[in-house]
N, C-alpha and C positions, 0 to 999 in steps of 0.2 A: 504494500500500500504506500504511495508515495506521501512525501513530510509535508504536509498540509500549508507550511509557511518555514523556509527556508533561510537560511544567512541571514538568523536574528545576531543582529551585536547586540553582545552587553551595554545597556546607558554606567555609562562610570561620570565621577564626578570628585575633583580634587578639593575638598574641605581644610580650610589653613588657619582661618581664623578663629574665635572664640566667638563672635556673632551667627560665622556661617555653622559651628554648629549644634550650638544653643538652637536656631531657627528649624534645622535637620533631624532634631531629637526625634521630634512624635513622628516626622517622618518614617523615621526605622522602626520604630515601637509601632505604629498605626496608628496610635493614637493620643493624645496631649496626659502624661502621667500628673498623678497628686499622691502627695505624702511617698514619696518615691525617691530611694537612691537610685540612680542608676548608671550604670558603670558601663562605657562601649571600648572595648579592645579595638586595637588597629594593628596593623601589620605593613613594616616597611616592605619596599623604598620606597613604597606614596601612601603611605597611612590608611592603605587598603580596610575598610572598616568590615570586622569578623563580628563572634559574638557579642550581643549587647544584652546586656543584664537589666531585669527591672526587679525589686524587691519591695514591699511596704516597709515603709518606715518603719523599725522595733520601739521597747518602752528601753529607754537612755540602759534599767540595767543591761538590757541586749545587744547592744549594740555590738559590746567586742567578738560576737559569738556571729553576729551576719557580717562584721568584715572577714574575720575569720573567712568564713564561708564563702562570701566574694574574692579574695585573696585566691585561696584555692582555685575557685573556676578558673583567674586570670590567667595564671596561670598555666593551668591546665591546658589551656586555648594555646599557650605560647604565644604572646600577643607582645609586640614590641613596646609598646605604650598604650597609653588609656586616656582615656576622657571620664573625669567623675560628672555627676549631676546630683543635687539633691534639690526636689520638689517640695515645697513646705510653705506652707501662710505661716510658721511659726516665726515671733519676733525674735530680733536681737535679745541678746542678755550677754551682761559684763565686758560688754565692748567686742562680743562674739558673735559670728551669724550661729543661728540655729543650726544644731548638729557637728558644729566643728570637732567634738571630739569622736562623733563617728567618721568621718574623713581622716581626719589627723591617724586615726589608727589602720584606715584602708589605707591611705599612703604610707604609713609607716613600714607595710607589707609587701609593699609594691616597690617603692624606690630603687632597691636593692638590686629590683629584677628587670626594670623598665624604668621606659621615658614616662613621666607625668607632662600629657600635653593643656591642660589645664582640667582644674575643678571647679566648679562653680556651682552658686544658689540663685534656683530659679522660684522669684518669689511677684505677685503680683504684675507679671505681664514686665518683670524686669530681670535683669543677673546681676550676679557680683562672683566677683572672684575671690576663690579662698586661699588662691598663692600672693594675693595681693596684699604687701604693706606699707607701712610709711613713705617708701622709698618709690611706690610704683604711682603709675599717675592713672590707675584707676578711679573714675568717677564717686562723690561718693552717694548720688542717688544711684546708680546699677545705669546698666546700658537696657536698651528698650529690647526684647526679644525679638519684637518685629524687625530691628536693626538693620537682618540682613536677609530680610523677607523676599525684596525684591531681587537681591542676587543671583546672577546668572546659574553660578553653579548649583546652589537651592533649589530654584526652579528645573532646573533638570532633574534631582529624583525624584520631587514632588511630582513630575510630568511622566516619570517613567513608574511612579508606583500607582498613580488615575490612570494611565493606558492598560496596565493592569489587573483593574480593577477595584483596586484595595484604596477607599478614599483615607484620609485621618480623621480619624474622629477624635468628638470629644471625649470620652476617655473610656474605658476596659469595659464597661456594663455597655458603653456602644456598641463593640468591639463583639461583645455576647451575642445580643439583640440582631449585627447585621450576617452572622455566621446560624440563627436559628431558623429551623422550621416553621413549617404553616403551623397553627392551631385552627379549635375549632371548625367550622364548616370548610374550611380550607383544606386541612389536613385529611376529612374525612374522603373528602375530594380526588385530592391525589394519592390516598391509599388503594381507593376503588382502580384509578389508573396505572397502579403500579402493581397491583395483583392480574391486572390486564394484560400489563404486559407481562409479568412473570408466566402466564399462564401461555401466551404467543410463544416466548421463546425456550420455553421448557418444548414445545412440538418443534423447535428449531434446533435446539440440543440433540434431540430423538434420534432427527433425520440425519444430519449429518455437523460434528460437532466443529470441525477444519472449515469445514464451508462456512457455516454458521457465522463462525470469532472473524473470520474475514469479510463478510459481510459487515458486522457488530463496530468491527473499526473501522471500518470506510465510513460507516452512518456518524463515528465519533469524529472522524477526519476531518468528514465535511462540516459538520459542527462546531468544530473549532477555526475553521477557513470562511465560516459565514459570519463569525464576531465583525464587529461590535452586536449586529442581529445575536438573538437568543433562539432556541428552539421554543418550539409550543411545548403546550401539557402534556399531550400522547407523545410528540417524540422526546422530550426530557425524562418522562419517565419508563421508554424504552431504554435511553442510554443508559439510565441510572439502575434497570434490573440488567441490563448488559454487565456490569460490577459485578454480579455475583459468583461468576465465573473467575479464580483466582486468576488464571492466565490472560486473560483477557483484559484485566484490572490492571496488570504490570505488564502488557502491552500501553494501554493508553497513557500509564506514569514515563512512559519515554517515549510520546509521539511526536512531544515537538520542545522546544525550552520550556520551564515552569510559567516563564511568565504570560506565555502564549494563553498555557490553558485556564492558567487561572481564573480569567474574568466567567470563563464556563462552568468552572467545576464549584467553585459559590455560589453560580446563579445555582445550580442542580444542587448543592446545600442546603437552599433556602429553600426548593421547593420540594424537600423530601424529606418527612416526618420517619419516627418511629414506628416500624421497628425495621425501619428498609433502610437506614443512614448510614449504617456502621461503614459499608464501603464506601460512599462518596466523602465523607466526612475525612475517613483515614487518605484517600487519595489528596483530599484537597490540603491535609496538614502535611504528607508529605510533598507536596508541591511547593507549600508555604517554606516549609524548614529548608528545601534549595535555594529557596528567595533569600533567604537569611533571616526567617521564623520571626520571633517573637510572641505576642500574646495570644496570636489567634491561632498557634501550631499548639498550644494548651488546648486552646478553648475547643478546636476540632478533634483534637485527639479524647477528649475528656467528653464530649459528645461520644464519641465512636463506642467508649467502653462503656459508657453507660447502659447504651443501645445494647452492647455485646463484648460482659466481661472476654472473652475468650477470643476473639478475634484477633489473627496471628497477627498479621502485619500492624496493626495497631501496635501491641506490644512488642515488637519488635521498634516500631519506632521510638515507641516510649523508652525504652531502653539506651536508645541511640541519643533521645534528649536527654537521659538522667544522666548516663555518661559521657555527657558534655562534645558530641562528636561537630566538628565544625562543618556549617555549609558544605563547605566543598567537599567532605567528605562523604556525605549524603547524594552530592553531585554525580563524586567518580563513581559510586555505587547503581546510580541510575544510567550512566555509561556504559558500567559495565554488563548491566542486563539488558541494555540497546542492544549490544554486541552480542549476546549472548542468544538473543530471539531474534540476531538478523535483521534488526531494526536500522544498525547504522555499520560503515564500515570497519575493521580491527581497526586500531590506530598502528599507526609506522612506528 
């Protein structure tokens, strides 16, 4: 079946300043964080931005116990430097921003092992920096977050993560809301259509099960080459019992870049209740975790097992997120079963 959309480049984008990426943050996250450290690794020789961290704020006794724990991941990651952020309406005290001795102790763990490319407090639609003192000519209202709103390189992930589907919202409960099912007369809806179709392609299985899966992704092919168009009801929820079939599923997770499918396999998210989701749901977080995850590679994954503690690939992913495995590794892995199903050439 040929690649539906061909010689995608990566949008990349060179982040240098402390505005461009204070402005950047909810961009990676999806969505604008509160009461949030949040810690983004980068990787030389252009500050390649890897995993980024978001944790709720702990109670002050906690804190040395989640730098601890963010230390560790950074680690882990092998990240050359970092960007800290901590999210808080909490005020000053004793001439300190809020949290400084949670910082003080993530850097203290850090230093050692990496560049600190700045840390900052994002508080009221302003920053401050927490490497700033007497000596620096840091403002001392904050700089405006919108700062560097309008900047070129900004507007270029912003542009490539809308093409993709994934807007920013306002914050994690959005982030829930735009990753769930129908309710209601909705869902009763698309159960009736999706038992419709299980019951079509269960006679398509029967007949012949090669012909069948090849068919099943040519229908997925073109589905994803009629984007920004979405499919209807009946054929969204042909595609989405076409998932049931495990070979099938890891065909369409390598039919084209993650970010191709994505804006499809959300919409098919959104319109597929329980107790049919587990597969689309796990497809679209691992789609999500190549993009470079975040909130919503939880939130689909923790749908999926709900729907279905036992579903493999789900926890398999899950596994791959506790054990901290970076993008790219999640990448080569979908590579490498391109290759493996004939999907894409061996590499040289």
């Amino acid at each position: 079946m040929p690649n539906p959309i061909e010689n995608q480049t990566p949008v990349t984008a060179r982040l240098t300043s402390p505005a461009q990426l204070v402005s950047s943050l909810p961009v990676y996250l999806g969505f604008t964080p509160t009461d949030s450290l949040v810690v983004v690794c980068q990787h030389e020789p252009r500050g390649k931005v890897g995993l980024t961290l978001r944790f709720d704020l702990p109670r002050a006794d906690d804190e040395i116990l989640l730098a601890q724990d963010a230390v560790r991941r950074v680690l882990h990651e092998r990240a050359t430097r970092v960007v800290v952020a901590v999210y808080t309406d909490e005020p000053d005290g004793g001439g300190e921003h809020p949290r400084a001795g949670l910082v003080d102790e993530l850097l203290d763990g850090l230093e050692p092992q990496l560049r600190i490319t700045d840390a900052v407090l994002v508080r009221d639609s302003r920053f401050w920096s927490y490497l700033c003192d007497a000596r620096c000519s840091c403002p001392p209202e904050g700089t405006p977050v919108e700062a560097a709103r309008d900047d070129a390189q900004v507007r270029v992930i912003e542009a490539a993560r809308v093409l993709s589907g994934r807007a920013v919202l306002p914050d994690r409960a959005a982030v829930e809301r735009s990753l769930a099912g129908p309710v209601f007369l909705a869902a009763a809806q698309a159960r009736t259509r999706l038992e419709r179709a299980q019951e079509e392609l269960a006679a398509v299985w029967r007949t012949d099960r090669h012909q069948g899966r090849e068919q099943l992704l040519d229908e997925w092919g073109a589905a994803a080459a009629a984007l920004p168009s979405l499919p209807g009801d009946v054929e969204a929820a042909r595609l989405v019992a076409a998932l049931d079939d495990r070979l099938l599923r890891d065909h369409v997770a390598c039919l084209d870049e993650p970010e191709v499918l994505l804006p499809l396999v959300a919409d098919l998210c959104r319109r597929t209740p329980a107790p049919y989701d587990a597969p689309v749901a796990t497809l679209f977080a691992w789609l999500a975790y190549c993009e470079g995850g975040g909130a919503e590679v939880t939130i689909a994954l923790d749908r999926a097992q709900r729907t279905d503690p036992g579903y493999a690939l789900a926890g398999l992913l899950r596994q791959h997120l506790d054990s901290q495995m970076p993008p790219e590794g999640l990448r080569q892995i979908t590579q490498d079963v391109a290759v493996a199903l004939g999907l894409r050439p061996q590499p040289d």
